[in-house]
C-alpha positions as CSV (number, residue, x, y, z in Angstrom):
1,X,57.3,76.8,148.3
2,X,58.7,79.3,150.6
3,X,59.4,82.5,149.5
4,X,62.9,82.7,150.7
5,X,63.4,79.2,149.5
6,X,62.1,80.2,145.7
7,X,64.8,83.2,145.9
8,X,67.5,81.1,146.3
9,X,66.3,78.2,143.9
10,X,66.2,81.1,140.8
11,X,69.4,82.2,142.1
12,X,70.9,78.9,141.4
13,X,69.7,78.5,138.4
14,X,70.6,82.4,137.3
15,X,74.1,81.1,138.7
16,X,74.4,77.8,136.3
17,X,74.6,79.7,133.1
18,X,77.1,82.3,134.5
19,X,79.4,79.0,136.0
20,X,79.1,77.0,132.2
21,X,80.7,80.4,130.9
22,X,83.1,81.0,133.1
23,X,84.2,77.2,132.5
24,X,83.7,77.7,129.0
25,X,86.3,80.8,129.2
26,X,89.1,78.8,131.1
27,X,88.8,76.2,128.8
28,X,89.2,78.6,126.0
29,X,92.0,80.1,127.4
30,X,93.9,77.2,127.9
31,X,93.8,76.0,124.2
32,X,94.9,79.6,123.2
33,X,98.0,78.7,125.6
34,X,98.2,75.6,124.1
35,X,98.3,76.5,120.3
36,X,100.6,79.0,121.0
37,X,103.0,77.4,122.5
38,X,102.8,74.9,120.3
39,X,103.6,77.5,117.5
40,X,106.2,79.1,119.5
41,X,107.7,75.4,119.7
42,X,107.9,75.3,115.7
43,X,109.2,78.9,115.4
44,X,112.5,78.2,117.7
45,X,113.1,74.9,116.3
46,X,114.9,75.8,113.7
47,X,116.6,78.3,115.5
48,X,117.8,75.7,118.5
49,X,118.6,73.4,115.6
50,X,121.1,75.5,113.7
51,X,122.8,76.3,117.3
52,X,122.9,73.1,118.6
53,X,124.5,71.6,115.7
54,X,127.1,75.3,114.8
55,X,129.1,73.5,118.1
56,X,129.5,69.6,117.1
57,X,131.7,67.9,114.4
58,X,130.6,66.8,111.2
59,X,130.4,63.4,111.5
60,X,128.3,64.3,114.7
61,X,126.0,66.7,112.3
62,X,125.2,63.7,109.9
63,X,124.6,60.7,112.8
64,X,122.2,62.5,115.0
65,X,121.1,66.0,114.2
66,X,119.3,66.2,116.8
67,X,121.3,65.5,120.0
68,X,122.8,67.9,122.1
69,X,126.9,68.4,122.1
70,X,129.0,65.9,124.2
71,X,132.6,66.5,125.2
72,X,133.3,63.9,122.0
73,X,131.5,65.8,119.6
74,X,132.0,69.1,120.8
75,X,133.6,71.3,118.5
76,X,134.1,74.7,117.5
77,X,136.0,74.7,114.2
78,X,133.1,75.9,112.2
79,X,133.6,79.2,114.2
80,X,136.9,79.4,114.1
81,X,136.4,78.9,109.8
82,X,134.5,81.9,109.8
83,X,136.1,84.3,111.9
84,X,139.9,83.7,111.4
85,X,139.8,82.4,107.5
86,X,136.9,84.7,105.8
87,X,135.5,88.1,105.8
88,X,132.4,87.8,108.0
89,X,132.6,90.3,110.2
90,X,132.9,92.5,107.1
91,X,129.6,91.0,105.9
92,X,128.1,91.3,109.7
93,X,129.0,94.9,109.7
94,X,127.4,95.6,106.0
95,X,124.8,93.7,107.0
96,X,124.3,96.3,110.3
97,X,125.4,99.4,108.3
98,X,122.4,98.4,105.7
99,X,119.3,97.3,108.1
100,X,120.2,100.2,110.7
101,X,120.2,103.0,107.8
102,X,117.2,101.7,106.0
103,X,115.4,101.4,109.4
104,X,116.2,105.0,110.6
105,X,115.1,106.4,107.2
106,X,111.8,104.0,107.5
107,X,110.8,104.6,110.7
108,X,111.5,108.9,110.0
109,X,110.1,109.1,106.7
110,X,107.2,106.8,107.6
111,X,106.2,108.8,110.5
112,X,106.4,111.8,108.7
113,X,104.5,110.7,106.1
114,X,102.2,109.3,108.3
115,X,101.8,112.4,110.3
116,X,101.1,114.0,107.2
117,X,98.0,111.7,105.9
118,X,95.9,111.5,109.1
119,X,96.9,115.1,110.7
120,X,96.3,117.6,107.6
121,X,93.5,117.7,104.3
122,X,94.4,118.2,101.2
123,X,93.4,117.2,97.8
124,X,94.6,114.0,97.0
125,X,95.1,113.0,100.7
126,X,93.3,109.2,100.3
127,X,94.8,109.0,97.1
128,X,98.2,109.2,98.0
129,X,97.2,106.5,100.9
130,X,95.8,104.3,98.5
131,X,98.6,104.5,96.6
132,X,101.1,103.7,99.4
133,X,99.0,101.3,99.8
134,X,99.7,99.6,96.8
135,X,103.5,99.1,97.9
136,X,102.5,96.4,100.1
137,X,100.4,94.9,98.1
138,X,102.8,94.7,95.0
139,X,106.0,92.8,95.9
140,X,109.3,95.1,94.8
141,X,111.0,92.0,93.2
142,X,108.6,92.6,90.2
143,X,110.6,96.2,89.5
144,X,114.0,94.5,89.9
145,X,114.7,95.4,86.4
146,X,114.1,99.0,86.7
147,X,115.7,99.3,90.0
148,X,118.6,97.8,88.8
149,X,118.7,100.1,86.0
150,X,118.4,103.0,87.9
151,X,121.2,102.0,90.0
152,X,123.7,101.9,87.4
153,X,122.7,104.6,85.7
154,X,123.0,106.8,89.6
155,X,126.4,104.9,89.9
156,X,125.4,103.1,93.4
157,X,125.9,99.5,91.7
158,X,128.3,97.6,94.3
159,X,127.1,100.3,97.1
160,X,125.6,100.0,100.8
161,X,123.4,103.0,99.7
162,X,122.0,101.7,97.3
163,X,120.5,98.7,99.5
164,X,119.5,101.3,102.0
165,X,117.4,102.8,99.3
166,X,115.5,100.1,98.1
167,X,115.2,98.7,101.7
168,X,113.9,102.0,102.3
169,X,111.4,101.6,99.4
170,X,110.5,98.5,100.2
171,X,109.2,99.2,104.1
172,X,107.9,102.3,103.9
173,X,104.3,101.7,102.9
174,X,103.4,99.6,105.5
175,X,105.5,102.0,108.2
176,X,103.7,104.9,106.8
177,X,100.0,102.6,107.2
178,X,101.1,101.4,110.5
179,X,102.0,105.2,111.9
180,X,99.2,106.5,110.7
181,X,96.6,104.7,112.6
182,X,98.6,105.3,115.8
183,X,98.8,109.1,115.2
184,X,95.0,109.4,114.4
185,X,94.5,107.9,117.9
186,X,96.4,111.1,119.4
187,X,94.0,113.3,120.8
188,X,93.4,116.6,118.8
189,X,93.4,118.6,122.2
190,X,96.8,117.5,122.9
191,X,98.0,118.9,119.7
192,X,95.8,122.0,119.9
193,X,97.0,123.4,123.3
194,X,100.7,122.9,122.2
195,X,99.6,124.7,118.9
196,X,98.0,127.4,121.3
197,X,101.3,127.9,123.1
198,X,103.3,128.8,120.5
199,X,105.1,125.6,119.3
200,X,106.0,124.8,116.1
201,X,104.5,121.7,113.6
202,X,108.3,120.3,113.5
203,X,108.4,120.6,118.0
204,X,105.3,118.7,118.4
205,X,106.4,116.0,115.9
206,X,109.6,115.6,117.4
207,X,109.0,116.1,120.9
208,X,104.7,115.4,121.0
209,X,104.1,112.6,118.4
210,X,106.9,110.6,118.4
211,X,107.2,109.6,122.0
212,X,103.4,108.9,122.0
213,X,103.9,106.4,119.2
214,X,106.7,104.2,120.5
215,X,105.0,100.9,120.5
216,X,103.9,101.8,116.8
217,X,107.9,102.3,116.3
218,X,108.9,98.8,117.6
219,X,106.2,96.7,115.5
220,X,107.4,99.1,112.7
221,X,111.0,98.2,113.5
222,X,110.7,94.6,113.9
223,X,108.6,93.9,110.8
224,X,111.2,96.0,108.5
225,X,114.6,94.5,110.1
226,X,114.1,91.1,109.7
227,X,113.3,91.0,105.3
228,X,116.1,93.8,105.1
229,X,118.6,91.3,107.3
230,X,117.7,88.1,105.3
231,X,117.6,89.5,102.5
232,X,119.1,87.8,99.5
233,X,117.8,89.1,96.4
234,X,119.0,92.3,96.1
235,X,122.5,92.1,97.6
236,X,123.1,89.4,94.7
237,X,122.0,91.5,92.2
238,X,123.0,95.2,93.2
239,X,125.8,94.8,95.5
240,X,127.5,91.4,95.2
241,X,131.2,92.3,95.4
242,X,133.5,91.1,98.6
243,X,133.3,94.7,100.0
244,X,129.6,95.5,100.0
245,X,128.5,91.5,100.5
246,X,126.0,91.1,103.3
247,X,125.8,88.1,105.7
248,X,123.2,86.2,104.0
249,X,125.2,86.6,100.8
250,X,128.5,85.8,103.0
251,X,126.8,82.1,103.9
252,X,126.9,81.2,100.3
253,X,130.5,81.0,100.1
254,X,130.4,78.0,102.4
255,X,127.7,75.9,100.2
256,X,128.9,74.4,97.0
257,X,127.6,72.3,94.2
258,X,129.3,69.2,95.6
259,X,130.4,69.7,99.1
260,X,129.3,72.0,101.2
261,X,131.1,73.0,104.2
262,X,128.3,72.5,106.9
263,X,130.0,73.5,110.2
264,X,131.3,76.9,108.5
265,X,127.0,77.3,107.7
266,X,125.7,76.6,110.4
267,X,128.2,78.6,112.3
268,X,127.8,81.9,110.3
269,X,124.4,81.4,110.3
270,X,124.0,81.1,114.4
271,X,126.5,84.5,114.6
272,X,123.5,86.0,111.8
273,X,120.4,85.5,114.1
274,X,122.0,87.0,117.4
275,X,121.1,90.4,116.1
276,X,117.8,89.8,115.6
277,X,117.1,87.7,118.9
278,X,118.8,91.1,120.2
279,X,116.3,93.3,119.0
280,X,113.5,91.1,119.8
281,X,114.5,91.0,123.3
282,X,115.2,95.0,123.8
283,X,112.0,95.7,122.0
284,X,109.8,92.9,122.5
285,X,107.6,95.0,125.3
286,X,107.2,97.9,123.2
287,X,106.4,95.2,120.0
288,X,103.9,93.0,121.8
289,X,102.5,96.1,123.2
290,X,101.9,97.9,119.5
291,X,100.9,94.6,118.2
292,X,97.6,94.4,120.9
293,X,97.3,98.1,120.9
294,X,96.5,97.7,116.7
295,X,94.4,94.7,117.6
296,X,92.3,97.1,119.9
297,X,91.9,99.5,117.6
């Protein structure tokens, strides 16, 4: 055998190996594609379900939940139930006053806290994380008692603020876990040379770290909106009158123990998730972003 022609026969078979992975790859890609659209496929359903049938008649509900609208079972009266005849868009707006407090408070407190843990020692510094740790770990439900005792004994019973606190409570130790990891990734030099020039702890924090940790911010944001909007629990038990009722707690007027009004449900319940498809949508860069950026790391 020819020199030249040996050359090229070990190239080919250096080349086989390199062609069975590359095939091996694409395959493996495609199921990823695959399995996730297949989950994204289960995810909306519900979601396209509850809209679909929020605009057709009743009887239409009940023969074929699954069809789409047609001029003889189009109909918008479950809307028109839930603006014009009830207090929705009282609940909506509790609903928005509630998640958009305890978020702001969530996402402040957390980063501080946050910036605290990974940017200065002190004694006692992995024992307080470990013991925000815990919060996630142990669901909040379990101190309902308690909570709801401290409530009436502050006076908040039947209050937005007091929803905002325990919302607060309830996402900030796994903002402040989240944060954390994201500001230990800022480089120390970055902090140092504004430290060197004369700015302040509260300047870089404000103008330095929080910028830098915007995709940390929109995963934080997400995961804390959507239990503080569908929330149930606690608006029942701390804040159930007409003035301080959320939506979730809104949609339970409409269900009864014999008939339940199913247009008016599924109606309120389609106006409930455009704030959260909103979100996604404005934030779903910065999310997807935070998400791959915590894989990475």
């Amino acid at each position: 055998m020819t020199p030249i022609s040996s050359l090229s026969s070990n190239a080919a078979a250096a080349s086989a190996p390199v062609l069975r992975q590359s095939r091996f790859a694409n395959l493996g890609r495609i199921w990823v594609h695959v399995v996730l659209c297949a989950y994204a496929v289960i995810a909306l359903f519900p979601i396209a379900l509850i809209m679909i049938n929020s605009i057709k008649s009743r009887d239409a509900i009940f023969d074929n939940p699954l069809a789409f609208p047609t001029p003889e079972t189009f109909s918008l009266i479950g809307f028109e139930k839930v603006l014009h005849n009830t207090n929705f868009m009282l609940y909506f707006g509790n609903s928005l006053v509630v998640t958009l407090g305890s978020l702001l408070l969530i996402v402040l407190f957390g980063a501080m806290a946050g910036w605290a843990l990974s940017e200065y020692k002190f004694r006692g510094n992995r024992l307080m994380a470990l013991y925000l740790a815990l919060g996630i770990m142990i669901p909040i439900r379990l101190g309902t008692v308690s909570i709801l005792q401290l409530v009436v004994s502050l006076d908040l019973i039947n209050t937005r603020t007091a929803l905002i606190l325990v919302y607060t409570a309830q996402g900030l130790p796994l903002a402040v876990m989240i944060l954390s990891e994201f500001i230990r990734q800022i480089p120390k030099e970055l902090k140092d040379a504004a430290r060197c020039d004369g700015v302040g702890e509260f300047k870089i924090f404000f103008q330095i770290i929080l910028p830098l940790i915007r995709p940390a911010i929109a995963t934080v944001a997400v995961f804390t909106m959507i239990p503080a909007w569908n929330d149930l629990w606690f608006p029942l038990i701390l804040a159930p009158s007409d003035e301080t009722k959320t939506v979730t707690l809104g949609v339970q007027q409409f269900i009864g123990q014999y008939v339940t009004d199913w247009n008016s449900v599924l109606a309120a319940l389609s106006l409930a998730v455009i704030p959260i498809l909103v979100m996604y949508v404005i934030f779903s860069r910065q999310l997807i972003r935070g998400l791959t950026s915590g894989a990475v790391k």
